[in-house]
C-alpha positions in Angstrom: -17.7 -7.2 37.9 -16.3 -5.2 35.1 -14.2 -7.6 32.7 -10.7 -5.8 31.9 -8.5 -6.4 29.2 -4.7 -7.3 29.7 -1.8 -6.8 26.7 -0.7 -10.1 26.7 -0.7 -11.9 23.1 -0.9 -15.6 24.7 1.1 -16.8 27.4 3.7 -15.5 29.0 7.6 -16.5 30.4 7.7 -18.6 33.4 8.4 -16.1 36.1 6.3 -13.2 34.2 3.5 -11.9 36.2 0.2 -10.9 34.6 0.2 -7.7 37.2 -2.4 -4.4 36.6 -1.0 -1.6 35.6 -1.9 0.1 38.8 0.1 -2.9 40.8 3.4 -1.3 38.7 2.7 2.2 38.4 1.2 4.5 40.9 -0.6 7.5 39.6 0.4 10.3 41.3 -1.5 14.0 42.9 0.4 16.4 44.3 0.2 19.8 43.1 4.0 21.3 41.8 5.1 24.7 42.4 6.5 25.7 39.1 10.0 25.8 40.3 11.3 22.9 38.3 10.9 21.3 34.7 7.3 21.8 32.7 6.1 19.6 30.7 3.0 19.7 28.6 1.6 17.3 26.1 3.0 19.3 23.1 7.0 18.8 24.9 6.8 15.0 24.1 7.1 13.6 20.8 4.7 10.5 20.6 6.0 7.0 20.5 10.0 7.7 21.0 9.5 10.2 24.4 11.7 12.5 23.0 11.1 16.1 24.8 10.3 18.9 22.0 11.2 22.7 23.4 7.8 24.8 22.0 8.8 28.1 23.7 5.1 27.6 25.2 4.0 29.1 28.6 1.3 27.5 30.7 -0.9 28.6 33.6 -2.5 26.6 36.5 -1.2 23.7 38.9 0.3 20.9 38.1 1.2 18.0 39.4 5.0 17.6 40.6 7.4 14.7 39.5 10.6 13.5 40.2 13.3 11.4 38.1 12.7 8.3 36.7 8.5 9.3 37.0 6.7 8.2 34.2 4.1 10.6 32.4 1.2 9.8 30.3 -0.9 11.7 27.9 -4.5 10.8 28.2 -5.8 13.4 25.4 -5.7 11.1 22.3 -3.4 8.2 23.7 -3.2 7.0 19.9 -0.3 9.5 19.8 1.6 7.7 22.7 2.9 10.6 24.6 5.4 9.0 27.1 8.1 10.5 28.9 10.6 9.2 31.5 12.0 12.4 33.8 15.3 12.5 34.3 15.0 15.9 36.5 11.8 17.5 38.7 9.5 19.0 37.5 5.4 19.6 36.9 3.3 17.8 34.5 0.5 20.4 33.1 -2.7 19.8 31.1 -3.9 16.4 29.9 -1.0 14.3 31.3 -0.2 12.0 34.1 2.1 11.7 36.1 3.3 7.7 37.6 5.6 6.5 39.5 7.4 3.0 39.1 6.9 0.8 42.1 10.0 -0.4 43.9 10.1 -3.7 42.3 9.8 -1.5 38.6 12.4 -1.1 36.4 11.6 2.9 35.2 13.0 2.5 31.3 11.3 -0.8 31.0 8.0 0.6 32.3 8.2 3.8 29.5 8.1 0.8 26.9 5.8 -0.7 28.7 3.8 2.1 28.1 4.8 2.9 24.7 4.0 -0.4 23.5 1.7 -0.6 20.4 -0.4 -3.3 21.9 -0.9 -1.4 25.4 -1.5 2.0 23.2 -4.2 0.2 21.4 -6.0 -1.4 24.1 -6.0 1.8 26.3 -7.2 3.9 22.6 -10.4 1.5 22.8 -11.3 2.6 25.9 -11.2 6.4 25.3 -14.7 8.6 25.4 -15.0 11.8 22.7 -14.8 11.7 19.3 -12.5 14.5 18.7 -10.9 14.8 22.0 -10.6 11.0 23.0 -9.7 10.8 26.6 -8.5 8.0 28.8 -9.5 7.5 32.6 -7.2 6.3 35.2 -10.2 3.5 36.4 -9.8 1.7 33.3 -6.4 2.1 32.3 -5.0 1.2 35.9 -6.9 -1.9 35.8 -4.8 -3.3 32.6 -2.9 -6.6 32.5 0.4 -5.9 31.6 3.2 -8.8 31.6 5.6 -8.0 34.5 8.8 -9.7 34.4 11.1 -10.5 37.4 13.1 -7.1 38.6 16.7 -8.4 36.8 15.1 -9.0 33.4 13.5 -6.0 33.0 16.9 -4.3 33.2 18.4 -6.7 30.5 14.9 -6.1 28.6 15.1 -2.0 28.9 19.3 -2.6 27.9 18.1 -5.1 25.2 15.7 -2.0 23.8 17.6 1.3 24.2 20.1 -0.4 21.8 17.9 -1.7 19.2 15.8 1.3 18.9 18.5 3.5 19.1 20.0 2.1 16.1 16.9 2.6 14.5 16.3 5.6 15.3 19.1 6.5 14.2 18.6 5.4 11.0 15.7 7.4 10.4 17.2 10.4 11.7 19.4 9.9 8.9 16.8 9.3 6.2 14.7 12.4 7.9 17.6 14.8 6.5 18.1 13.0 3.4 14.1 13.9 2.8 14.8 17.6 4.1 17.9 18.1 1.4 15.8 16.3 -0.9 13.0 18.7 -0.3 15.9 21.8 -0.2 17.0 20.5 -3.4 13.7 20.4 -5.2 12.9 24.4 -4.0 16.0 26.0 -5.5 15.5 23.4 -8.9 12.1 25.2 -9.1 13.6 29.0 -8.0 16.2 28.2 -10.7 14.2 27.4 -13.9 10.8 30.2 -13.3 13.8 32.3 -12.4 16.2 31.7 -15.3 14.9 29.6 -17.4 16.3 26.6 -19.1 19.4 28.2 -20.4 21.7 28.9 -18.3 24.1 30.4 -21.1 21.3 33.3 -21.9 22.5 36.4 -22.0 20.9 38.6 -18.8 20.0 42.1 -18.2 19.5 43.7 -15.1 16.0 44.0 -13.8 16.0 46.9 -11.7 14.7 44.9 -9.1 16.6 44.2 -6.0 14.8 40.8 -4.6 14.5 39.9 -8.7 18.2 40.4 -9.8 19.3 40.0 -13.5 16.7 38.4 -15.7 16.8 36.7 -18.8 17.0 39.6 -21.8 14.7 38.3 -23.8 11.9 38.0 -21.0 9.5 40.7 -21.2 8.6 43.1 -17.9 4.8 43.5 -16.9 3.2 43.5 -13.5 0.8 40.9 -12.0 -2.2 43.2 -12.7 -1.9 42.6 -16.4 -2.2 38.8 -15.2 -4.9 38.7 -12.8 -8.2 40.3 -11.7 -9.5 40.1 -8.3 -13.0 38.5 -8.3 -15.8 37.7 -6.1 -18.5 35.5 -7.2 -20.6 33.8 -4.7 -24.1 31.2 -4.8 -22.3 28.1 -5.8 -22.6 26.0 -2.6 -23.2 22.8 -4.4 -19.8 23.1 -5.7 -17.1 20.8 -3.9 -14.9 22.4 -1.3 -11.3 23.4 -1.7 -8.4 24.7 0.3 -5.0 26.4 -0.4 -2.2 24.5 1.5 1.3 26.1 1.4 2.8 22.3 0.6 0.4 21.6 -2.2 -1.4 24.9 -3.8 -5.4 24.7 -4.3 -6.9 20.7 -3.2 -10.3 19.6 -2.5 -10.5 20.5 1.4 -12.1 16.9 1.8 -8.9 15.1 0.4 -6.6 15.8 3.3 -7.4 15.4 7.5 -5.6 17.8 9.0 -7.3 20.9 8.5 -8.8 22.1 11.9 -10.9 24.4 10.3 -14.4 23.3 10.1 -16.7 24.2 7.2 -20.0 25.8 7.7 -23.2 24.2 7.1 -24.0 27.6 5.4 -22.1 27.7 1.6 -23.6 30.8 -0.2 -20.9 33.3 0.8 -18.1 30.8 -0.8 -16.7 32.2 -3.7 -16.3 30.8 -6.9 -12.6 29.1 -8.3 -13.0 28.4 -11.2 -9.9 26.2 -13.0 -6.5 28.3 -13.9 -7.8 31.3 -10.8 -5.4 31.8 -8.5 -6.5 31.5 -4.8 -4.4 33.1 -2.4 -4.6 33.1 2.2 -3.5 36.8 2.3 -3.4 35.9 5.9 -0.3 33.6 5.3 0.9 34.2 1.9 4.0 35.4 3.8 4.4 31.6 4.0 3.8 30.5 0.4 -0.2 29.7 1.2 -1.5 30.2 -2.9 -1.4 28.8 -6.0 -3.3 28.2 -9.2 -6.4 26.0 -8.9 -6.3 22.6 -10.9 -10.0 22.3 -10.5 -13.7 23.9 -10.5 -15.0 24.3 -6.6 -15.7 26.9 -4.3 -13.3 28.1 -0.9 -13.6 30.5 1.8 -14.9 34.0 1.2 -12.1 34.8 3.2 -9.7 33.9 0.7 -8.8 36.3 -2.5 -9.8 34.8 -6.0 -8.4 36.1 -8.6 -9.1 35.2 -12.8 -6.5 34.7 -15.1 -6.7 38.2 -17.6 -2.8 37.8 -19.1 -1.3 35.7 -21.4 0.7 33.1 -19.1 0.9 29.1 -18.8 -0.4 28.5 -15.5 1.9 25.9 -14.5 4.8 28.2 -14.9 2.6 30.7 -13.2 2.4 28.6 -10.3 5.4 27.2 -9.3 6.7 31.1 -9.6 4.4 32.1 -7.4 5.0 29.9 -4.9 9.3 29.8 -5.8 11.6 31.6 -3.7 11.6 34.5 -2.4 8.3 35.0 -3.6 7.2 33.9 -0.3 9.5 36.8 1.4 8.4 39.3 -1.1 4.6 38.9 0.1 6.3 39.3 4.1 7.8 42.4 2.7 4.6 44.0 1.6 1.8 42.6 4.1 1.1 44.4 7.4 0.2 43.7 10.8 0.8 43.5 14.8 1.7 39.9 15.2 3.5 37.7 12.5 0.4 35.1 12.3 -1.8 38.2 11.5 -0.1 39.8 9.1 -2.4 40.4 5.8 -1.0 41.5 2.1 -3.4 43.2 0.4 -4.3 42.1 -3.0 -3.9 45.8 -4.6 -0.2 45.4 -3.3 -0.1 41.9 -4.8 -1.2 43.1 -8.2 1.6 46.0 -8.1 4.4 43.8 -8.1 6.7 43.2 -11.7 7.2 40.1 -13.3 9.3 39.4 -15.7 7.7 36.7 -18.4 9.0 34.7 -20.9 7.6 33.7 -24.2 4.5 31.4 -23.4 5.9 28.1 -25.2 9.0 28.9 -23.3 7.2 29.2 -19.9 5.3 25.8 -21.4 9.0 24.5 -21.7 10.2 25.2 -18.7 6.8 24.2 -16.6 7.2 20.7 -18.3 11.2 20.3 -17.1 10.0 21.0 -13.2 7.3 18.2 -13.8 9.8 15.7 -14.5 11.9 17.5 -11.9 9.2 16.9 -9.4 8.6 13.8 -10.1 12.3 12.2 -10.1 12.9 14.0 -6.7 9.3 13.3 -5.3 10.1 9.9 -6.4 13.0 9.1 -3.9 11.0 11.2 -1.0 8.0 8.8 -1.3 10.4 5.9 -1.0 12.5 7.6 1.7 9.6 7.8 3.4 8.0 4.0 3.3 11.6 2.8 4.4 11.1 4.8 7.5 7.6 3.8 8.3 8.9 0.4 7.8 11.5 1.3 10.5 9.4 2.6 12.4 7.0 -0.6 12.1 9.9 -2.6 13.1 10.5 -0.5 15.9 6.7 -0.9 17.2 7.1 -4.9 17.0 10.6 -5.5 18.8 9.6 -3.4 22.0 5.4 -5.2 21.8 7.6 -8.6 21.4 10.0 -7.8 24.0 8.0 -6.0 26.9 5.5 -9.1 26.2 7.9 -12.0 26.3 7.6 -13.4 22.7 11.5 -13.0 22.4 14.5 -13.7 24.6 16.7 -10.9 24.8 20.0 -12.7 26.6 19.4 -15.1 22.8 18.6 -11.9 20.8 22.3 -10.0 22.2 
């Protein structure tokens, strides 16, 4: 007999039975018909059920549910994809579908089941390395504290409160980040832009997405700044990647990028430090900037060497500054907006308008400290809401597993 485990941290209340998930929760198989609600694994957010609209369309059956059914993603259950209906509807893809037995209060069972303990037990159980799934056989077995019908109503009251006080709270630091972030865009627009005095006398640049430009700054285009280059055979080099967040990092330092690298390097071109490296497939979106570092990246990319007199960390942050970003839409082509390519001979056409180079020295050295006051408060923004969230994780794991009294915590 297969030992299972059960998320229980010690004993329990008097009254609390230690019950199988199964017992609570019955999985359920009937095929829907499409004619209400869809819900995929990309319509819930992890950990607080919310449902996220994705505009996505799905083919295939899926299984029907009904209010107050429970579903479950079992792709990667470390993300904690729970939802409670609250109308019919068909649960496609990797997610299923449970319904709360008579004696089962439904909210109490969706924190039941995003409990951090619960998440982690049913996480150790899942086969696949990059697509961890959970089986039914396993999960249904678990041990999950089951309080008396009555107290898992005050519990679930006890709960939406409490966590909807905190999540309001981060809600509320989340926009405080995105102004933050707003903020930080047009400081940088504003100086490669302007400059640092505001008081200059302008002319106009004959430019409509430029406007009126400092008078002193000189006009050129980017081809007397940059030359396209290809050079290829340095695949002992160390990896890097253009994000549209951060410009040109080593590939390895972040683990989000989905796009595998080949065992095969020779084709990788050279970047060598001040190049600029640019995704012509998403430059529309701000994907470039200048590289910090020596490495190599994807002979898909563009590479270009610096040819012009410029400082390159005024070069990048104005490359990267509004609208530069809707400049490159306006002269790439394609069918579809995620294939739309701009073509480095189009690039290398557009004006710029320069400043003196201790000047664009002056001026890259103000958005440093810039950057760093504003980065400053996101970075702290953000731990306060991870310990929120943390918070968050340990109230419901303490309530839904009887370590505190919710009548004596209200």
């Amino acid at each position: 007999m297969i030992s299972r485990p059960a998320v229980s941290a010690g004993s329990i209340p008097a009254g609390w039975i230690l019950k199988p998930l199964k017992h609570n929760l019955r999985r359920l198989s009937d095929k829907g018909n499409g004619a209400g609600k869809v819900m995929a694994l990309e319509n819930i957010e992890g950990w607080t059920g919310k449902e996220l609209e994705t505009g996505s369309t799905f083919d295939g059956d899926g299984v029907k549910f009904q209010p107050d059914d429970l579903l479950f993603g079992k792709l990667r259950p470390y993300l904690a994809k729970v939802f409670l209906a609250r109308e019919p509807g068909d649960a496609v893809g990797d997610l299923w579908a449970l319904r709360p037995e008579p004696a089962c209060d439904p909210k109490f069972m969706f924190y039941v089941l995003v409990n951090q303990m619960f998440i982690d037990v049913v996480n150790g159980s899942t086969n696949g390395a990059k697509m961890p799934r959970a089986e039914w056989s396993y999960v249904g077995a678990i041990g999950v504290p089951t309080p008396p019908h009555g107290d898992q109503i005050e519990i679930a009251r006890f709960l939406d409160g409490e966590t909807g006080r905190i999540d309001g709270l981060i809600e509320k630091k989340a926009r405080f980040i995105a102004l933050l972030k707003e903020k930080e865009k047009a400081a940088i627009s504003r100086l490669v832009r302007r400059g640092l005095d505001r008081n200059a006398p302008t002319i106009d640049s004959g430019v409509d997405w430029r406007g009126r430009v400092p008078a002193h700054w000189v006009r050129g285009r980017m081809k007397d700044h940059f030359r396209q280059e290809k050079r290829q055979g340095y695949e002992d080099l160390t990896v890097l990647s253009v994000y549209r967040e951060f410009g040109v990092i080593e590939k390895s330092s972040r683990d989000d990028n989905i796009n595998k690298t080949p065992e095969d390097l020779s084709k990788y071109q050279l970047v060598n430090p001040n190049d600029l490296v640019i995704n012509k497939m998403k430059a529309w979106q701000g994907s470039m900037g200048i590289a910090p570092m020596r490495g190599i990246t994807s002979p898909d990319y563009v590479v270009m060497r610096p040819i012009g007199e410029h400082d390159p960390r005024y070069m990048h942050h104005y490359l990267r500054a509004q609208p530069m970003p809707w400049v490159y839409r306006l002269i790439s082509n394609g069918i579809r907006t995620d294939q739309w390519r701009m073509e480095p001979e189009k690039f290398l056409g557009l004006p710029v308008y320069m400043p003196p180079i201790e000047e664009q020295r002056l001026i890259a050295e103000r958005i440093d400290v810039e950057l760093e006051r504003i980065r400053g408060l996101i970075s702290l923004t953000e731990r306060s809401i991870d310990l929120l969230r943390e918070k968050r994780a340990a109230l419901i794991t303490a309530a839904v597993t009887g370590k505190i009294d919710v009548r004596a915590a209200a």
